[in-house]
C-alpha positions in Angstrom: 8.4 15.7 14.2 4.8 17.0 14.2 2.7 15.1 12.0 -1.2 16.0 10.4 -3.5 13.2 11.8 -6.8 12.3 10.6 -8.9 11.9 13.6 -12.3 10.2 12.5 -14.3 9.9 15.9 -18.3 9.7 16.4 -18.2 10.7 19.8 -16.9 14.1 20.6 -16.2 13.6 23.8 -13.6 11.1 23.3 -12.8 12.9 20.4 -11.6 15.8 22.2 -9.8 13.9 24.9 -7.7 12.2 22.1 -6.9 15.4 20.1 -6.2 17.5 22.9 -4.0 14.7 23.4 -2.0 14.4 20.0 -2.1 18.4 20.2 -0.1 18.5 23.3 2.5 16.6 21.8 2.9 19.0 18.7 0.7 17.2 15.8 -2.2 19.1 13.6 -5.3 17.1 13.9 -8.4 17.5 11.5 -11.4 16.1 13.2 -13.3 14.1 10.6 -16.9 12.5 11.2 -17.8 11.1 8.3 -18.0 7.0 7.8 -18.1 4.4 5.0 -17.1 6.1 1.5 -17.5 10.0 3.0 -14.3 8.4 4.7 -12.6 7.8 1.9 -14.0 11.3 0.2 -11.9 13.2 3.1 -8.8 11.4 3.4 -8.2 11.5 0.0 -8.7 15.5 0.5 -6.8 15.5 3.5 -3.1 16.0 3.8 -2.8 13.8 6.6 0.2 12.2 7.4 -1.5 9.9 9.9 -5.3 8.4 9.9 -6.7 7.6 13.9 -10.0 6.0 13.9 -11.4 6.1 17.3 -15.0 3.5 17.3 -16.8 1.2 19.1 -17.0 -1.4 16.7 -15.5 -1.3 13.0 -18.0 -1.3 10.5 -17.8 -3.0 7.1 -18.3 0.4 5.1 -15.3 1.9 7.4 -13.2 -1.6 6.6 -13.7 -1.4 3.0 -12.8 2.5 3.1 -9.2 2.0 4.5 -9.1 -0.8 2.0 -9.6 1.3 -0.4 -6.7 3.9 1.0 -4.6 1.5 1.8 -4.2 0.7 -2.3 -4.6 4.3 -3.1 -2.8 6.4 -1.3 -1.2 4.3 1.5 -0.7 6.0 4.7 0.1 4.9 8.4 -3.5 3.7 10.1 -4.3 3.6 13.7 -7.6 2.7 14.8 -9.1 2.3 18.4 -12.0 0.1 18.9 -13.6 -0.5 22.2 -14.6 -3.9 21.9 -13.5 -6.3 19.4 -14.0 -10.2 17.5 -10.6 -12.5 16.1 -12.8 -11.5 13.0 -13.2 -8.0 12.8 -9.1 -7.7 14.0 -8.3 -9.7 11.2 -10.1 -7.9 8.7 -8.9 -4.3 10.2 -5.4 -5.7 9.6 -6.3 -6.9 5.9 -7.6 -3.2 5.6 -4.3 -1.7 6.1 -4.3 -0.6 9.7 -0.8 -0.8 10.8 -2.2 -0.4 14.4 -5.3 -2.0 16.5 -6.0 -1.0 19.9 -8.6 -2.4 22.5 -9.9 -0.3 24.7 -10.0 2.9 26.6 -8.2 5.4 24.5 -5.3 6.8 27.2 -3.7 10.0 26.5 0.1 9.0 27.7 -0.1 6.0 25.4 -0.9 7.6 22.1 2.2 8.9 21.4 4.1 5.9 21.5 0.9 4.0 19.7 1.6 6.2 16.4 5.1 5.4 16.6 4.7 2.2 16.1 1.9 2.5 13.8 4.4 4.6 11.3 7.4 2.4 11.9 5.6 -1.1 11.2 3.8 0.8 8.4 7.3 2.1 6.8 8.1 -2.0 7.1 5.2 -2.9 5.5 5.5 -0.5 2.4 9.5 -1.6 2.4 8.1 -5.3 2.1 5.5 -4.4 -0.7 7.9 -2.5 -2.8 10.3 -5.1 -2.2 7.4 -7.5 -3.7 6.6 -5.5 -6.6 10.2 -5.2 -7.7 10.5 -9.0 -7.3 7.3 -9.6 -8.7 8.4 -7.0 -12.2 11.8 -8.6 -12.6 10.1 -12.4 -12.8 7.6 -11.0 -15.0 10.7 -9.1 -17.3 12.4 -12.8 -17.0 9.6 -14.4 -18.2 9.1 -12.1 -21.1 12.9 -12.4 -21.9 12.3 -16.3 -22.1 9.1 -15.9 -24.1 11.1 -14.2 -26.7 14.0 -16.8 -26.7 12.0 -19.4 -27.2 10.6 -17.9 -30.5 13.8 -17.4 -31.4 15.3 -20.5 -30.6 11.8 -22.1 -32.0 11.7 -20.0 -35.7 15.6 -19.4 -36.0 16.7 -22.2 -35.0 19.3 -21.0 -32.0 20.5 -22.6 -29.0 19.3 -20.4 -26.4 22.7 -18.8 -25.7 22.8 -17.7 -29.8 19.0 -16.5 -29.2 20.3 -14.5 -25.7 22.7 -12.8 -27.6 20.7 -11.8 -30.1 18.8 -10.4 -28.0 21.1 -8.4 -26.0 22.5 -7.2 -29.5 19.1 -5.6 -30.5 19.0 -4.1 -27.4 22.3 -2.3 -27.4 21.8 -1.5 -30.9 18.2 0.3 -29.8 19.5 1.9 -26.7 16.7 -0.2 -25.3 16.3 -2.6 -22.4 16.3 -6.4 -23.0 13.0 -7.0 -21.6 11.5 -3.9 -24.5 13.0 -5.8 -27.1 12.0 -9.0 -25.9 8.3 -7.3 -25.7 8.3 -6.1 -29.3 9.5 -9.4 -30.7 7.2 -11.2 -29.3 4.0 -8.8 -30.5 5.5 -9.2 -33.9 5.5 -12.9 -33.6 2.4 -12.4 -32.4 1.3 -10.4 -35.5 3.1 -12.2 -38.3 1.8 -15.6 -36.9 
């Protein structure tokens, strides 16, 4: 499937080698110079499906930029560096690129380099929506409990009479538990 890649590249030399290279393959590239927040100005106008960064050493400006995507508008992130620290690799991956490569940039092998970049980047966005969801339904539990406890605490309930109370509002509403829970608990919070 032909993708829109990104291509941020100082040197146009190597620039051309590598799209001249995605372009044989089918993909639309977008040449893009710009570093540090300019960066982040033309992704975020760019339609690109895929971001390449092609430099000799990662910068912190260019670092804090795909941090900044990688929040924002997440988005599959190979970047080629020729020469490299444990330091800078780890912050590249804490950036959000989903691939690092060292060295010479080689036609043949930048194919199957965005491959991978988009499948362990799909994996990674599965495992952070899968986090969020988890991370929502303890925070809905938690609420849920607040709002028993008051109950339990002012009413006098055992916590299953305080449960089904709750549940019973909610039907009654049309609402879900955790809203109810939430406006019970700012009234508490109100009437003192």
């Amino acid at each position: 499937m032909p993708l829109k890649i990104m291509l941020v590249d100082s040197d146009r030399g190597r620039g051309a080698l590598l799209r001249r290279a995605l372009e044989d393959v089918g993909h639309e590239v977008d040449v893009c110079r710009a570093r540090g927040l300019d960066l982040l100005t033309q992704l975020r106008q760019s339609a690109a499906n895929v971001v390449i960064i092609d430099m000799e050493m990662p910068d912190r400006d260019t670092l804090e930029s795909l941090r900044s995507i990688s929040r924002e508008n997440p988005r599959p992130v190979v970047m080629y560096a020729d020469k490299t620290d444990a330091q800078t690799t780890t912050a590249a991956i804490k950036a959000g690129v989903s691939a690092y490569v060292v060295g010479e940039v080689n036609a043949e092998r930048v194919r199957p380099i965005v491959e991978v970049a988009i499948a362990r980047f799909g994996e990674f966005q599965a495992l952070r929506e899968e986090l969020e969801r988890t991370q929502n339904t303890l925070a809905e539990r938690k609420v849920v409990e607040r709002a028993k406890g008051l109950l339990m605490q002012r009413r006098k309930m055992d916590e299953q009479t305080a449960y089904a109370t709750l549940r019973k509002l909610a039907m009654d509403r049309n609402q879900r538990l955790v809203d109810v829970a939430r406006t019970l608990i700012e009234l508490s919070d109100v009437l003192g």
